[in-house]
N, C-alpha and C positions, 0 to 999 in steps of 0.2 A: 576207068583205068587210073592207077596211083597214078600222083607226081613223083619224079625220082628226087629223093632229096641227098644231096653226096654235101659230108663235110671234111673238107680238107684237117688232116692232123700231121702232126709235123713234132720234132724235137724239143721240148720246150713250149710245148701248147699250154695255153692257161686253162685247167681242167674245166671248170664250169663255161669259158666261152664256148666251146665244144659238145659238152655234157649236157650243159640247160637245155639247150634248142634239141639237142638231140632228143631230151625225153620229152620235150612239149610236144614236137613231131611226130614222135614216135608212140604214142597215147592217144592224139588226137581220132576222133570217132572208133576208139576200138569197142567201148561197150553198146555202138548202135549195129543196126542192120548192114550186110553188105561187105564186101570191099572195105579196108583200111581208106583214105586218099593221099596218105601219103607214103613211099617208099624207103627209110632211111638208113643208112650206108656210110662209113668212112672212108676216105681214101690217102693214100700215101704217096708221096714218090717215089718210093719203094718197099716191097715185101719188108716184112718182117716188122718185130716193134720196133714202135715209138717210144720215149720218155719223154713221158709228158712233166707240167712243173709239180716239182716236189716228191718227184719216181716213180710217180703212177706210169704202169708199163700198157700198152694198150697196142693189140693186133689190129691192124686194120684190115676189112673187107677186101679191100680193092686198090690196086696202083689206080698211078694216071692211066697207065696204057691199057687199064683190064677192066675199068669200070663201066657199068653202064651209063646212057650218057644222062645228065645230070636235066630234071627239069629246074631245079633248084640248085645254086650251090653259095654255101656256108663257106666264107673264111675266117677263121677265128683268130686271138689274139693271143700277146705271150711274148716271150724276150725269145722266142724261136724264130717270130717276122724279123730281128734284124739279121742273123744270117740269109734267111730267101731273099731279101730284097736287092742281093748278090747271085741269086739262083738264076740263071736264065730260064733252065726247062720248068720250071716251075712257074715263073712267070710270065711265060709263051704260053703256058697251058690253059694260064687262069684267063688271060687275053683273047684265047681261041675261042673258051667256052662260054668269054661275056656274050659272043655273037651267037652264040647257041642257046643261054639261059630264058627262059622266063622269068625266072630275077636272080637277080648275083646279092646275095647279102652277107655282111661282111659283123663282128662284134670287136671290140674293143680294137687292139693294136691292128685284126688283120686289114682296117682303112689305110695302113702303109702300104701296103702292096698293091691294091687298086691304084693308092693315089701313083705311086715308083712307076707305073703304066700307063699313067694318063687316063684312068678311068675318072678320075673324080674333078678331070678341069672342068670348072664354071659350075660344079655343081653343089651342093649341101651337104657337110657333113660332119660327125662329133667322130671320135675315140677313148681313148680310156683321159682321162682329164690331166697324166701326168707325160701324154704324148702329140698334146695340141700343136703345139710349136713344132714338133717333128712332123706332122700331118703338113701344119702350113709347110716348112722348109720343102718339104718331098712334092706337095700340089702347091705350088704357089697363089693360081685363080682358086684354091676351092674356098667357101663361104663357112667358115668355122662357127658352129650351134651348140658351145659348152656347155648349154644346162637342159639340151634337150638328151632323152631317152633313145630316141631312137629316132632317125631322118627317113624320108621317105621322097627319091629322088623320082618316083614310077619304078623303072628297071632294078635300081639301086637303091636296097635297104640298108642301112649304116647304123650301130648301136655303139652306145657310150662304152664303158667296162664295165669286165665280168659279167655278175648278175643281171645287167643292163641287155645282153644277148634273150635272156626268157621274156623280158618283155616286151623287145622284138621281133621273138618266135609269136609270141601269142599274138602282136598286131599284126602278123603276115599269115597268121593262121585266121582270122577275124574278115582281113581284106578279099583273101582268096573264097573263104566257106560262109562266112556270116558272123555276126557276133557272140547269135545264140550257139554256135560251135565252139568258139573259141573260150564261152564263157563256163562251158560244159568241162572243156578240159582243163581249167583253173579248177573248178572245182575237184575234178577228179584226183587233182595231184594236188591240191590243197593248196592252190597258192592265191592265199587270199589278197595279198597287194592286189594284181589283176582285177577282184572283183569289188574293189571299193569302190 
């Protein structure tokens, strides 16, 4: 049975925190035998588009209230996380579903909204490197890792910016299926950093 993998998008999303993980997920064991294992999906707080940064327009699948539920979920980053961290139903949502997740992974900016919930007190975590200081102010116990790639808390996977979110998909694709998996979909989509 696939994992569900739902990524939150939002106004203002930074297209590759969204995008990257989207297509490593979404690629991963498609040219073997079988079942995909993983399910990938957007969600919105609401119908209709998004504008994402720089007016990429992008439909999403599925609200909060219609998606299936998430084994995975993706929150991604953008100058769209300082409006949510105002949002309550959006950040009750993301609350609800940490206790529901098999892991909550987050890229670049979207560690503000974890941290605005108290997801990330006492734990390990980067963001994009021009929102560190806004990370600390928002988690004040969290343990800031500015020159790591990606944190890995168990539950809670955390990536630096942008770019930084694929090489997070690919260690969470590596943890969950094996390396020889993960190392298969590097190649497939050609992204040789991963394989050096």
């Amino acid at each position: 049975m696939p994992r569900n993998v739902a990524i939150l998008i939002f106004d203002e999303v930074e297209v590759l925190d969204f995008c990257g993980p989207f297509e490593v997920f979404s690629v991963t064991g498609r040219r073997g035998e079988g079942e995909p294992p993983f399910n990938v999906y957007t969600i919105a707080e609401k119908p209709g588009a998004i504008h994402a940064r720089n007016g990429l327009s992008v439909n999403p699948t599925y609200t909060l209230e219609n998606c299936p539920q998430p084994d995975i979920l993706l929150i991604p980053g953008g100058y769209g996380t300082r409006p949510l961290l105002n949002n309550a139903a959006v950040l009750e949502w993301i609350r609800a579903q940490s206790g529901r997740v098999e892991l909550l992974l987050s890229v670049c900016t979207g560690a503000l909204l974890l941290g605005k919930i108290g997801l990330l007190d006492g734990l390990s975590a980067t963001t994009h490197f021009m929102s560190l200081d806004l990370l600390k102010e928002i988690a004040p116990t969290v343990t800031l890792c500015p020159n790591e790639r990606y944190v890995d808390n168990g539950k809670i996977v955390l990536s630096a910016g942008v770019s930084a979110g694929i090489d997070m998909a690919f260690y969470v694709v590596g943890r969950l299926l094996g390396a020889a998996v993960a190392a298969e979909t590097a190649r497939y989509i050609q992204y040789d950093y991963w394989l050096q």
